[in-house]
Backbone bond lengths (Angstrom), bond angles and torsions (degrees), N, CA, C in turn:
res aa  C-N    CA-C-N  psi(-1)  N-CA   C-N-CA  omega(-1)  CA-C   N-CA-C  phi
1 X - - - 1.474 - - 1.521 110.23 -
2 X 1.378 109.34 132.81 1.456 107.39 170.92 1.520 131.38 -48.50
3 X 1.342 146.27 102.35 0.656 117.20 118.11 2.292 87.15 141.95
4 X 1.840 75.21 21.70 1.535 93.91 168.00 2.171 99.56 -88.60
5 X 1.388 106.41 149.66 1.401 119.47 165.00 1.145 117.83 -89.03
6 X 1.707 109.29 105.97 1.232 123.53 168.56 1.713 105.13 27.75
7 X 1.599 115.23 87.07 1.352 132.93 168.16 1.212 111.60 -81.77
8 X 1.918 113.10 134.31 1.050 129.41 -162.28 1.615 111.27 -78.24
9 X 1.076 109.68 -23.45 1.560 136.79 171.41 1.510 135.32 -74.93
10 X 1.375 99.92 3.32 1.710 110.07 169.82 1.345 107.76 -140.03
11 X 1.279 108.01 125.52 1.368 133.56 166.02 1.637 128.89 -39.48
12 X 1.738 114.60 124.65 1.222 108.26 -160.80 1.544 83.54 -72.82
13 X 1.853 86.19 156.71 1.404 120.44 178.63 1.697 98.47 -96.40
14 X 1.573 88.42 140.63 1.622 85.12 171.70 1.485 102.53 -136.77
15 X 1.286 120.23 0.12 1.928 121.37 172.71 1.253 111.32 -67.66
16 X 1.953 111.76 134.81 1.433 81.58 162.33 1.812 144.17 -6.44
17 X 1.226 110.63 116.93 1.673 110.02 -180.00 1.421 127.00 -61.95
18 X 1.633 100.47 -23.92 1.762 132.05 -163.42 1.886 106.87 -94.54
19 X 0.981 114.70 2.73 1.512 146.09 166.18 1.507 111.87 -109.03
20 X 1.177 128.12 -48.50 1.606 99.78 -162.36 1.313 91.05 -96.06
21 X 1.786 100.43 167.41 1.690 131.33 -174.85 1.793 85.41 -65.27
22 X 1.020 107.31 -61.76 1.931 87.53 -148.80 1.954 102.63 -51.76
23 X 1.197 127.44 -43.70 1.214 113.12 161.54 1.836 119.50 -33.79
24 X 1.304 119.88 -69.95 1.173 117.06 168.39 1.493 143.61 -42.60
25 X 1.579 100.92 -35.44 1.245 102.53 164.50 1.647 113.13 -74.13
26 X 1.329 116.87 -27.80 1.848 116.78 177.26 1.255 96.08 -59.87
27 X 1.012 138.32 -81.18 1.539 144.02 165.15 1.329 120.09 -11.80
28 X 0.976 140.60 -40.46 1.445 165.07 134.65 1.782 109.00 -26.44
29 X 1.275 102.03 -78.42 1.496 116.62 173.15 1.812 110.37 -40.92
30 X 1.692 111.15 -55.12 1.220 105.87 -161.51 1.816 103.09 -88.32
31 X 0.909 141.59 -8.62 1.606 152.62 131.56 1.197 118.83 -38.52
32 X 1.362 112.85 -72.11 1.762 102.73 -176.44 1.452 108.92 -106.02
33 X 1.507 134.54 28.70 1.285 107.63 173.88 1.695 90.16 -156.87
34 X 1.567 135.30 -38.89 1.138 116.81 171.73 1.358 136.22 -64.38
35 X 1.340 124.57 143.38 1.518 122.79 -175.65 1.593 119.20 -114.06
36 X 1.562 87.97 120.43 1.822 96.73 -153.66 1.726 92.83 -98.32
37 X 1.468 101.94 136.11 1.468 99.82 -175.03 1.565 109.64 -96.94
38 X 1.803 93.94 155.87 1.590 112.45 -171.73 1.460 111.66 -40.56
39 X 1.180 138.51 129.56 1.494 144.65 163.37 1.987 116.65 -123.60
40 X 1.248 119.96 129.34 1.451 102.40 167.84 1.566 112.83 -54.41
41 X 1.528 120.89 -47.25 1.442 110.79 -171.00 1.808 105.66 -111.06
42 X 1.155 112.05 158.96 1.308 122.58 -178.50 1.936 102.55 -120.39
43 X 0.940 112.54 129.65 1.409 108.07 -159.16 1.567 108.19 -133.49
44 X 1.742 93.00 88.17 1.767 95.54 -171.90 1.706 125.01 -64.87
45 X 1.316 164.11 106.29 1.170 164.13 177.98 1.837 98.97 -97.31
46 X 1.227 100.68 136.95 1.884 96.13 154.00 1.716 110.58 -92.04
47 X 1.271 109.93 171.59 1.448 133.79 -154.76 1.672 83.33 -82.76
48 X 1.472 91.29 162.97 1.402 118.40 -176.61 1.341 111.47 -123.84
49 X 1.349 110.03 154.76 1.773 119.84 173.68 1.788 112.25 -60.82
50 X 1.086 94.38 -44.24 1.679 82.88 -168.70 1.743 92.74 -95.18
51 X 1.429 98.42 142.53 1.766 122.87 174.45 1.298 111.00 -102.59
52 X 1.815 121.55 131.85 1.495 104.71 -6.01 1.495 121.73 -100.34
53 X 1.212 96.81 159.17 1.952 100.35 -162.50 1.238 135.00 -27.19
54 X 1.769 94.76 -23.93 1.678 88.72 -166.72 1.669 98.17 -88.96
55 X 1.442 123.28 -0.90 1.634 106.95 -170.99 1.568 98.56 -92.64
56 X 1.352 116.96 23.92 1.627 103.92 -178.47 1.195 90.46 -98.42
57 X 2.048 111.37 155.82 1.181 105.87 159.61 1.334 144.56 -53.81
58 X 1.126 93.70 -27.47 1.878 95.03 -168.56 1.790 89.56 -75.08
59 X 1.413 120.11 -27.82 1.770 86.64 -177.93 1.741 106.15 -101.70
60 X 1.052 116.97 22.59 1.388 115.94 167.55 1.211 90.85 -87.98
61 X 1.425 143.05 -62.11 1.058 128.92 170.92 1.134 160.38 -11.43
62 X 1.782 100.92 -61.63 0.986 136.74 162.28 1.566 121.39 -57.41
63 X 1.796 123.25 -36.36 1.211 161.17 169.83 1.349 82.29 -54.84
64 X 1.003 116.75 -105.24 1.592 134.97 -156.29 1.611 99.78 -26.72
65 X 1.462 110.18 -51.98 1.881 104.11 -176.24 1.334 96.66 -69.09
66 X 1.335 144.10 -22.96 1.063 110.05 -147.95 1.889 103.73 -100.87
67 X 1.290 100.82 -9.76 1.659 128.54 168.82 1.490 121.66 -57.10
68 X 1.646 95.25 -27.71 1.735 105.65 -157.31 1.422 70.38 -83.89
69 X 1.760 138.60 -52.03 1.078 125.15 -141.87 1.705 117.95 -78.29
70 X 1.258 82.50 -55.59 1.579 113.34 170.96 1.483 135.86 -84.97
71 X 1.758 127.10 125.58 1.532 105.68 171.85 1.855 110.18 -66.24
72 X 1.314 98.50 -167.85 1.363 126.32 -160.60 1.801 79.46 -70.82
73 X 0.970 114.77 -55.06 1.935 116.72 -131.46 2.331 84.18 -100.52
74 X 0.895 95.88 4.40 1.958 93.15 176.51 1.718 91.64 -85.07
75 X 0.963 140.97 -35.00 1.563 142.04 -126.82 1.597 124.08 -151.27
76 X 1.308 98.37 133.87 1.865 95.27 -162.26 1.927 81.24 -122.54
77 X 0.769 99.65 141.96 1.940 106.25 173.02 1.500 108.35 -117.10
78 X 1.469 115.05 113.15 1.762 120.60 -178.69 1.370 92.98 -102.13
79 X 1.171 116.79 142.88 1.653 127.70 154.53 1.455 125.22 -99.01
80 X 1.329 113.32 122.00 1.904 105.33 -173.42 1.563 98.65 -121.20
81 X 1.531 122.58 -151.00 1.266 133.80 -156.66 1.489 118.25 103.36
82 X 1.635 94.08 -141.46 2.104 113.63 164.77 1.410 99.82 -47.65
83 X 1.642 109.42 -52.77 1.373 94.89 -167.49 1.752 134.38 -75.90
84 X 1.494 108.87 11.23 1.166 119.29 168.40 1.732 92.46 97.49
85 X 1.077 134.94 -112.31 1.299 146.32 143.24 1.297 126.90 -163.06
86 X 1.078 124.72 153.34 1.768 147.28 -128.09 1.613 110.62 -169.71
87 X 1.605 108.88 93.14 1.759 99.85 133.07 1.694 138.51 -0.47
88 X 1.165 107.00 77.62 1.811 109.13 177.69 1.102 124.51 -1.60
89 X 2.349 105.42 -45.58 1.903 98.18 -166.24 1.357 89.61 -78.26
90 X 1.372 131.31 -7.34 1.716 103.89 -158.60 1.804 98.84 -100.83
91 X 1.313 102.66 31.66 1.918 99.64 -174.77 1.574 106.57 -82.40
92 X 1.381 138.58 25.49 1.104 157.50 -175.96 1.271 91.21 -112.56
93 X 1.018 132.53 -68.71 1.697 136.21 -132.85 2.029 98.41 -83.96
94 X 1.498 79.81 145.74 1.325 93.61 -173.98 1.563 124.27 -54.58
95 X 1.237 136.76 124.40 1.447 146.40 23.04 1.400 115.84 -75.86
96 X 1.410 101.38 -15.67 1.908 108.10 -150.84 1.314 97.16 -62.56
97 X 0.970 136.09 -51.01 1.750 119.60 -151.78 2.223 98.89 -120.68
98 X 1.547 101.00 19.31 1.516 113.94 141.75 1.048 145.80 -123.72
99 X 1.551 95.87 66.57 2.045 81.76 172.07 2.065 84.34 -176.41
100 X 1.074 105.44 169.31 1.647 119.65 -159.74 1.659 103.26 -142.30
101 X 1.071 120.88 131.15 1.592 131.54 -148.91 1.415 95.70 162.28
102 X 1.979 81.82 128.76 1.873 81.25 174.32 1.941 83.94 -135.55
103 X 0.993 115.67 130.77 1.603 127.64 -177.38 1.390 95.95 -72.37
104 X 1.777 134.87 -46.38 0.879 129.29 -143.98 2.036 119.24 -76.78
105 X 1.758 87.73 -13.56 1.734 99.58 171.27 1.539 119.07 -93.42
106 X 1.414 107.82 -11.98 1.305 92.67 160.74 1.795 133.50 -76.89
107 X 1.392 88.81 152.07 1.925 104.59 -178.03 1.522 121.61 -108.08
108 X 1.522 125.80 -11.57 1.075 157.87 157.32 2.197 114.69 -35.28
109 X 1.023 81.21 106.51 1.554 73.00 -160.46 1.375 106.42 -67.88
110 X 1.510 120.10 -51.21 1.699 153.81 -174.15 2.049 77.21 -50.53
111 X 0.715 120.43 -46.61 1.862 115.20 -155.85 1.732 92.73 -84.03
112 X 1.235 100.53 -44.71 1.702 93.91 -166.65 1.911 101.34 -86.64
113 X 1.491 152.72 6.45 0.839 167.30 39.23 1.472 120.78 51.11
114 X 1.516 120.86 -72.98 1.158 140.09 164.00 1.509 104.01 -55.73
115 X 1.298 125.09 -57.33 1.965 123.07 -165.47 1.817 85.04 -77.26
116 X 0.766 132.36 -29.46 1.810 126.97 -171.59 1.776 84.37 -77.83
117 X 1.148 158.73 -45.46 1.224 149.09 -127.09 1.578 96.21 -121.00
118 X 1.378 115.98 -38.42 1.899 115.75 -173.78 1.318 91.54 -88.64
119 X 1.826 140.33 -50.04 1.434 124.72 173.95 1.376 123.77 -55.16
120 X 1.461 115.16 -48.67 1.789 98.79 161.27 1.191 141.56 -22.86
121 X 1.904 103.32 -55.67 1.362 134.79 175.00 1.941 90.06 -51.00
122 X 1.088 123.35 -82.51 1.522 143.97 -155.04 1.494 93.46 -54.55
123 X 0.855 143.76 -75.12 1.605 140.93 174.27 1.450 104.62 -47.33
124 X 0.907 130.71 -88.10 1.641 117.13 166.78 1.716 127.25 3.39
125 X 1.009 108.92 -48.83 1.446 131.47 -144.99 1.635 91.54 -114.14
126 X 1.912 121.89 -42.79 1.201 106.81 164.19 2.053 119.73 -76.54
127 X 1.272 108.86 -27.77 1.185 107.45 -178.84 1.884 112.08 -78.40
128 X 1.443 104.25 -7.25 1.241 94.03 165.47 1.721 120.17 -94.30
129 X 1.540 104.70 -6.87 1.675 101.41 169.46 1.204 120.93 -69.52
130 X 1.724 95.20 -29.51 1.841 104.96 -175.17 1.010 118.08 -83.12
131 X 1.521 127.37 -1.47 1.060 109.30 -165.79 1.477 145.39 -42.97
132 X 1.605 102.77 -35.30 1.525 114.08 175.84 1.492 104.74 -112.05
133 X 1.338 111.40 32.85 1.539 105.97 168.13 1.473 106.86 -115.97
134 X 1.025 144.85 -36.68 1.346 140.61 162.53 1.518 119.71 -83.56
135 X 1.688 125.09 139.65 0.891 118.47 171.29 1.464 146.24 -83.34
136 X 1.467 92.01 -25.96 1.119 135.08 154.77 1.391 144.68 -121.54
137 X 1.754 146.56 140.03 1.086 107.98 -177.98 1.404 82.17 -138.46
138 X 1.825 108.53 161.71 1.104 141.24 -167.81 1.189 106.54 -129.47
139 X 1.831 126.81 132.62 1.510 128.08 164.62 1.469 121.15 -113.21
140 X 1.322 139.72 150.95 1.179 124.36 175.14 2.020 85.40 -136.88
141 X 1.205 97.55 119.86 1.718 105.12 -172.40 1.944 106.55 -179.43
142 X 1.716 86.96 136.05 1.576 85.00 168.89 1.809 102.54 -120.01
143 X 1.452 91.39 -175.34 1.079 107.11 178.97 1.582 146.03 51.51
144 X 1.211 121.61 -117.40 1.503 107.66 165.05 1.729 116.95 -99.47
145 X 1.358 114.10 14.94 1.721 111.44 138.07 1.088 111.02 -79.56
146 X 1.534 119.91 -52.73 1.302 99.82 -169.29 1.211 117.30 -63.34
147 X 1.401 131.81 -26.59 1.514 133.15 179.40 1.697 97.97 -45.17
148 X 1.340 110.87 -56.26 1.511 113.66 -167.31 1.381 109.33 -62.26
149 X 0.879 129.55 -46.62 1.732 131.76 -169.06 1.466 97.00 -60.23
150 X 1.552 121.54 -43.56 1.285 117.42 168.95 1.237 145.56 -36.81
151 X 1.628 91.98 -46.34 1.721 120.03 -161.69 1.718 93.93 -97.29
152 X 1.551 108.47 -28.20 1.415 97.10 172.43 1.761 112.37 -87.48
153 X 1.338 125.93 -22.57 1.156 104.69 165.59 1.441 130.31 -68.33
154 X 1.127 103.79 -10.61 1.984 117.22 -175.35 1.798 87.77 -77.37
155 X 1.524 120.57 -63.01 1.046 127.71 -175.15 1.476 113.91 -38.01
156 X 0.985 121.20 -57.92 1.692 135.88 155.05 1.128 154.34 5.39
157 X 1.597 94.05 -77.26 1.253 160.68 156.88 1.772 95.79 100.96
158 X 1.382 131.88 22.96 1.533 121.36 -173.30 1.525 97.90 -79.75
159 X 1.287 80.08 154.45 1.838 92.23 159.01 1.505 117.25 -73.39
160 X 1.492 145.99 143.62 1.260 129.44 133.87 1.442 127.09 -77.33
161 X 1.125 152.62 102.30 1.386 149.00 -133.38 1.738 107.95 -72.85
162 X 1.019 105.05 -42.61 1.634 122.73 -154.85 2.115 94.24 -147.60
163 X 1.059 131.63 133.58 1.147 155.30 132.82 1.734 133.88 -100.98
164 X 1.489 122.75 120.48 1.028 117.09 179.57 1.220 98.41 -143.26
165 X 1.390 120.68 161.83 1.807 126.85 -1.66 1.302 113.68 -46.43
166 X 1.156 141.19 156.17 1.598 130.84 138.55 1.393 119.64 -76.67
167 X 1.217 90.52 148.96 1.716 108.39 -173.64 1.155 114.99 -44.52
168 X 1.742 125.99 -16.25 1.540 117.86 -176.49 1.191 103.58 -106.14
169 X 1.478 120.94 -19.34 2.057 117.71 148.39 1.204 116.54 -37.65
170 X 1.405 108.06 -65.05 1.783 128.10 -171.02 1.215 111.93 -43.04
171 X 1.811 114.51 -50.41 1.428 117.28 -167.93 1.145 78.91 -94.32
172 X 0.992 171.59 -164.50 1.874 158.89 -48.38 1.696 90.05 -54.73
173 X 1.526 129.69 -68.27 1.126 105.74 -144.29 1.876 96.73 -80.93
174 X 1.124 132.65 8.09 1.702 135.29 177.86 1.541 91.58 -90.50
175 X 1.444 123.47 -55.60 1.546 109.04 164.50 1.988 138.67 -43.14
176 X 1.780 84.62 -30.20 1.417 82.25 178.24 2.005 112.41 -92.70
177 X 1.333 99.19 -14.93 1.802 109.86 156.22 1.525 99.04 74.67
178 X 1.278 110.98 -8.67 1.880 75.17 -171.41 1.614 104.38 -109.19
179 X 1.429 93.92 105.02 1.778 109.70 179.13 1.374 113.95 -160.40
180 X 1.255 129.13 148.41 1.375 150.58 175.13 1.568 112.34 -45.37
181 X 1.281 108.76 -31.53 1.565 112.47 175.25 1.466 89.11 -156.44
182 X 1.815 84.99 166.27 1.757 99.36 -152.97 1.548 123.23 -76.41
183 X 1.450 103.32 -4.48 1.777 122.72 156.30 1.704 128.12 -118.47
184 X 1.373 75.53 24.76 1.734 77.48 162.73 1.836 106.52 72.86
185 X 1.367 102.51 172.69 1.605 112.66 176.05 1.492 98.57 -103.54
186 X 1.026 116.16 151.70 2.109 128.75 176.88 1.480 101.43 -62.03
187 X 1.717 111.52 -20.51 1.614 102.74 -175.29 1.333 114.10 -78.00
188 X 1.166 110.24 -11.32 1.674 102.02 -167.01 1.893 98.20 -73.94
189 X 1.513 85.43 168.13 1.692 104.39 -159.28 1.591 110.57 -69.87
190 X 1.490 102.15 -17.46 1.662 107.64 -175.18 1.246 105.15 -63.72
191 X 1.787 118.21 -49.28 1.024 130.93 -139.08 1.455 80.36 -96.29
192 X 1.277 131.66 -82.74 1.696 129.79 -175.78 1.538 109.47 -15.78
193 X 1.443 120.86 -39.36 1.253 128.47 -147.39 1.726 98.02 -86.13
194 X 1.126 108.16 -57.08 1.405 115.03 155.84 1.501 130.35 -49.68
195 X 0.995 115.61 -47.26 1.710 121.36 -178.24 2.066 91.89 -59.00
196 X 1.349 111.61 -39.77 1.440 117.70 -167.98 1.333 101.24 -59.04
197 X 0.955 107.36 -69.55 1.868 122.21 -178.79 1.475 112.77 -51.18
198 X 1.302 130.31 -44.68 1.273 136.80 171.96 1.533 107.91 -67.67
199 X 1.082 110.54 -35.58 1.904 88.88 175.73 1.560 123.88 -88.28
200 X 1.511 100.56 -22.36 1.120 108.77 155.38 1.920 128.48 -45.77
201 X 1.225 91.54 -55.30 1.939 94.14 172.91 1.389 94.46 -85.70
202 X 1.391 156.68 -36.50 1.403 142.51 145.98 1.623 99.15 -2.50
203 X 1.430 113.83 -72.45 1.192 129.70 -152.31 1.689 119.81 -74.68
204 X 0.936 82.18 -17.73 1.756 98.62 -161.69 1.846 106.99 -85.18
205 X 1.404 83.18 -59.33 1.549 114.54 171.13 1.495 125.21 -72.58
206 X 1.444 127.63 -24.65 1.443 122.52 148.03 1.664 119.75 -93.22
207 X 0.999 90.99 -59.18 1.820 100.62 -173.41 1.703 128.24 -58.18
208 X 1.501 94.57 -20.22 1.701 107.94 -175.35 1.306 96.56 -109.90
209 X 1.123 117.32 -7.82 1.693 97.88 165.97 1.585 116.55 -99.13
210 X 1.212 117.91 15.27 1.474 107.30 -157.26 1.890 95.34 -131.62
């Protein structure tokens, strides 16, 4: 049921997330019935392995830079991916912080194809609720999320304001090769180091002039 906290009584999910109904119906819920409040920035992250998202490192991390830059009340943080995408407070609520899936070990083309084709849809469809609730939006994502956030903002028609890494981050650290996957994790220092500096002139350069 929507909108129970992580119930002790249902079994973690481990199938694709972007396939089953209870994902869809959350998705469903936060589209046509949740009410996401006004923020200047909208601040896309993908989902994390450990539930719920925000106690993993890489988004404590990520948190912490984005704190130095920003107060509390400038900034709303959505999480997308497997999990379709989701509002930060609702990373408790059921499916979000039950079920274990990592996209990045599959080899399956039809599967990785399919999550590129239902996340488009899902970002699409959330960036068209927001439209006049964020003023801006910001992504920090590689690979085939970020492909999707892309293809769903074109789908859209929103702007994303700012995207990072940049492509000449990405290829330095794929040139320097030594990583777990072939663009690296968002934690490493290149990428943190950059996301820091970039929101900073993000910040400087929209928000202080206006």
């Amino acid at each position: 049921m929507v909108g129970n906290i992580n119930p002790s009584n249902k079994p973690l999910l481990i199938d694709p997330p972007f396939y089953l109904r209870e994902f869809e119906e959350s998705y469903r819920y936060i589209i046509d019935e949740y009410d996401v409040k006004p923020k200047d920035i909208g601040i896309f992250l993908p989902c994390a392995m450990r539930k719920p998202y925000s106690t993993s490192p890489s988004h404590q991390l990520i948190k912490m830079v984005i704190s130095q830059v920003f107060s509390d009340d400038q900034y709303h943080i959505v999480v997308f991916g497997t999990c379709g995408i989701v509002p930060s407070e609702l990373e408790e609520m059921y499916p979000y912080a039950h079920y274990k899936y990592m996209l990045g070990k599959v080899k399956d083309q039809t599967i990785l194809d399919d999550f590129l084709r239902i996340e488009t849809e899902r970002i699409a469809g959330y960036l068209v609720k927001t439209k006049g609730i964020y003023r801006y939006r910001i992504a920090y994502c590689l690979g085939i999320f970020r492909e999707a956030l892309i293809r769903g903002a074109e789908q859209a028609g929103v702007t994303i304001d700012l995207i990072l890494p940049t492509r000449d981050i990405i290829n330095k650290v794929v040139e320097e090769g030594e990583c777990a996957f072939q663009e690296g994790s968002l934690s490493m220092d290149d990428y943190l180091g950059e996301f820091c500096e970039e929101l900073v002139r993000f910040r400087n350069e929209r928000l202080k002039k206006e």
